[in-house]
Backbone bond lengths (Angstrom), bond angles and torsions (degrees), N, CA, C in turn:
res aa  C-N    CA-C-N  psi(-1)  N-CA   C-N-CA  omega(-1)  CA-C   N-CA-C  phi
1 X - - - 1.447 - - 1.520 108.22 -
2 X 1.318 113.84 131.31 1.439 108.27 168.05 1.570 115.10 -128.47
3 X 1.324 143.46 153.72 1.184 145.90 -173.90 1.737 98.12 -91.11
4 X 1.059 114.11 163.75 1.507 142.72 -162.17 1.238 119.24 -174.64
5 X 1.931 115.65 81.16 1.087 120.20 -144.59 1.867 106.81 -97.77
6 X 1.575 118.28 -5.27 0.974 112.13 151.15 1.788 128.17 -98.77
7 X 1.362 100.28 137.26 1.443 105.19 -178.71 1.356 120.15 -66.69
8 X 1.489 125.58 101.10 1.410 136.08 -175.60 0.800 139.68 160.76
9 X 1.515 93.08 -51.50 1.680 146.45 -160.35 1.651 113.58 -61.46
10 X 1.042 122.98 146.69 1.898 124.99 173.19 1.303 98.01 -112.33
11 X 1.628 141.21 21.19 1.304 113.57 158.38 1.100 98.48 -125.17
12 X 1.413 113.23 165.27 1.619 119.25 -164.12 1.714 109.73 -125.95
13 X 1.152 130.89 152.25 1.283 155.48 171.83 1.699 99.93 75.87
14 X 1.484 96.01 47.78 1.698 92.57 163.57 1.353 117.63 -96.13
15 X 1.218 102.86 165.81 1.875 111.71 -174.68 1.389 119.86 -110.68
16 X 1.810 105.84 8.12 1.342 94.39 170.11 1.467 133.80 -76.71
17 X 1.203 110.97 163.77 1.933 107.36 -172.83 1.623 110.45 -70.22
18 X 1.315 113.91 137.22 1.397 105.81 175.42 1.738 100.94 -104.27
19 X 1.593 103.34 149.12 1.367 81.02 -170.24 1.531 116.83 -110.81
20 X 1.086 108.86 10.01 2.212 118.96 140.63 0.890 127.60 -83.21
21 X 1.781 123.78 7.63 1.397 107.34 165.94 1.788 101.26 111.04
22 X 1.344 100.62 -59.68 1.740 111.26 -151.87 1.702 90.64 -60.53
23 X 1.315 96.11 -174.48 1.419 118.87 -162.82 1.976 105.00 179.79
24 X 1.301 113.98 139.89 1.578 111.48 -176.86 1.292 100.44 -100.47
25 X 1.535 140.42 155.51 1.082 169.28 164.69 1.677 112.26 -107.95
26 X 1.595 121.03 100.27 1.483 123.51 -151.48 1.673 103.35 -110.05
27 X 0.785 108.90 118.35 2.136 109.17 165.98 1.229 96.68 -57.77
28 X 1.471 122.25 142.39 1.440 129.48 -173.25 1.950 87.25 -118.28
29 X 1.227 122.27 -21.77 1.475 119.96 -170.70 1.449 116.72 -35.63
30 X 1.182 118.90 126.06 2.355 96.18 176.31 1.317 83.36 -84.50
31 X 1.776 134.55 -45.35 1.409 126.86 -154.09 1.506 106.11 -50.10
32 X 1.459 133.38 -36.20 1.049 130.64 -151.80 1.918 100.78 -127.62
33 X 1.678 103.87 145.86 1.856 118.07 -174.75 1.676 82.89 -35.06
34 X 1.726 96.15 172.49 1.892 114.66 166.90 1.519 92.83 -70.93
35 X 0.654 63.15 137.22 2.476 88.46 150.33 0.983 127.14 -163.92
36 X 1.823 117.61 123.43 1.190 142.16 -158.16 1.402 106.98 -112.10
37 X 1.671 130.74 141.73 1.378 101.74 163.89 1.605 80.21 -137.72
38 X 1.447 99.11 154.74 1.647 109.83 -158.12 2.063 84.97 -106.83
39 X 1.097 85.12 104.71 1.779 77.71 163.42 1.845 127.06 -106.97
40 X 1.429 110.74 127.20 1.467 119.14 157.68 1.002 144.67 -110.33
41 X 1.244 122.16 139.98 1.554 131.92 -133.22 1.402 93.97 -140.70
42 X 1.502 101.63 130.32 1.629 119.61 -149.65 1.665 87.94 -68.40
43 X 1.471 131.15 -45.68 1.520 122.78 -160.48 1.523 107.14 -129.97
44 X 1.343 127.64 176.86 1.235 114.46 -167.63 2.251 94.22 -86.60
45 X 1.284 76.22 -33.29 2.131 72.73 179.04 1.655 117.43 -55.79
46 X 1.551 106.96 -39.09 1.507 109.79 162.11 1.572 120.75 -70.41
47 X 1.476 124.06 -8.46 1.603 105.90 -155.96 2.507 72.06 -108.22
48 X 0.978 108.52 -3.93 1.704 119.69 -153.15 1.309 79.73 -94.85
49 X 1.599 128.51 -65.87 1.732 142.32 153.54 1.556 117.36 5.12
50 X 2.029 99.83 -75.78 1.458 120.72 -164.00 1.375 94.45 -64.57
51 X 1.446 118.90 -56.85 1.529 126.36 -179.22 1.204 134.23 -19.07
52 X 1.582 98.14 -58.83 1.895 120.59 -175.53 1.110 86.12 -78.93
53 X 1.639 149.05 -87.58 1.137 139.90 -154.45 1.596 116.90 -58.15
54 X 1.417 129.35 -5.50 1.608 115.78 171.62 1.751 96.90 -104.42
55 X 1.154 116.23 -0.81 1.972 130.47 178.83 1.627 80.95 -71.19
56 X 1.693 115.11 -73.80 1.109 118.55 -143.85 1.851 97.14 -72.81
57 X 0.854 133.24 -37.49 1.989 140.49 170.89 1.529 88.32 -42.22
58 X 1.087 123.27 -68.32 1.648 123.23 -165.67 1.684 110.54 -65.67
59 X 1.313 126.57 -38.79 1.453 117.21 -175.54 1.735 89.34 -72.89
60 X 1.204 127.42 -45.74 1.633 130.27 -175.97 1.484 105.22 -36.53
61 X 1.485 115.86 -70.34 1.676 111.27 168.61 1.017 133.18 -71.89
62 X 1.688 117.23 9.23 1.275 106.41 178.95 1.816 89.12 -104.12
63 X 1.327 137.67 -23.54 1.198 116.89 151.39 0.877 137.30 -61.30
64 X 1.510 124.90 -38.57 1.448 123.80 159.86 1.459 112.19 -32.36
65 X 1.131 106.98 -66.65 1.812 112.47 -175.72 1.211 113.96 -47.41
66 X 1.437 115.82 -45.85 1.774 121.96 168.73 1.675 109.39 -44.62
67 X 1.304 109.66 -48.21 1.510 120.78 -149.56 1.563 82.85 -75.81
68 X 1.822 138.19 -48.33 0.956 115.61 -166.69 1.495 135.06 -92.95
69 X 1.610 91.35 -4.32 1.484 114.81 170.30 1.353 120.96 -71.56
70 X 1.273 115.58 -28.29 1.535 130.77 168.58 1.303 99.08 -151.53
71 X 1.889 105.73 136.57 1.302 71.65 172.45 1.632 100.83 -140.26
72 X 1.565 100.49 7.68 1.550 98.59 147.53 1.533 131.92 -49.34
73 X 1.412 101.30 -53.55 1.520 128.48 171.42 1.487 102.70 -29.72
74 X 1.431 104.85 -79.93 1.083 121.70 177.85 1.871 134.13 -36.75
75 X 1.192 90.49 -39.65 1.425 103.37 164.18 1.298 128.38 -79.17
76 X 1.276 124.92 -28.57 1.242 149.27 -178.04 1.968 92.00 -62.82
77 X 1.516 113.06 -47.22 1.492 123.43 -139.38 1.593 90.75 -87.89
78 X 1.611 98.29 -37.22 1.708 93.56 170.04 1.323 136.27 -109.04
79 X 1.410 112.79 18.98 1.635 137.24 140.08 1.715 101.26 -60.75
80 X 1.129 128.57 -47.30 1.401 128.28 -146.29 1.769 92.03 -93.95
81 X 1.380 117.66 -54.25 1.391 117.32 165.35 1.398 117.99 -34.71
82 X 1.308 114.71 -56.08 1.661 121.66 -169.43 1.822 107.73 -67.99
83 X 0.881 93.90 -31.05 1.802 106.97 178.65 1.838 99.34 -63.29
């Protein structure tokens, strides 16, 4: 999944302001057709809201995936963080 924070747009994980709010939500799958879902968000503090919390869902599985792809690595990286 990747965010696509202007409404229209073909490149993805930009930070410019859209100025209705919306923002696209992208299937990253190759196995499976595209699918887009165009989301709008009544205010810019709610569409600013959805943003950070589907930012923070995506860094979550992309550590997960770290943690299970290695997961010495991984431990090592957040021993060294916590220090």
């Amino acid at each position: 999944m990747t965010l696509d924070e202007r409404h229209g747009s073909s490149s993805s994980n930009s930070s410019d302001d859209s100025s209705d709010g919306s923002f696209i939500i992208k299937s990253t799958d190759p196995k499976r057709p595209p699918l887009w879902f165009v989301c709008h968000a009544h205010s810019a503090e709610s569409r600013s809201e959805w943003l950070q919390n589907l930012r923070q869902i995506l860094q979550t599985q992309q550590d997960f995936l770290k943690a299970i792809q290695s997961p010495i690595a991984y431990q090592k990286e957040q021993t060294k963080e916590a220090s």
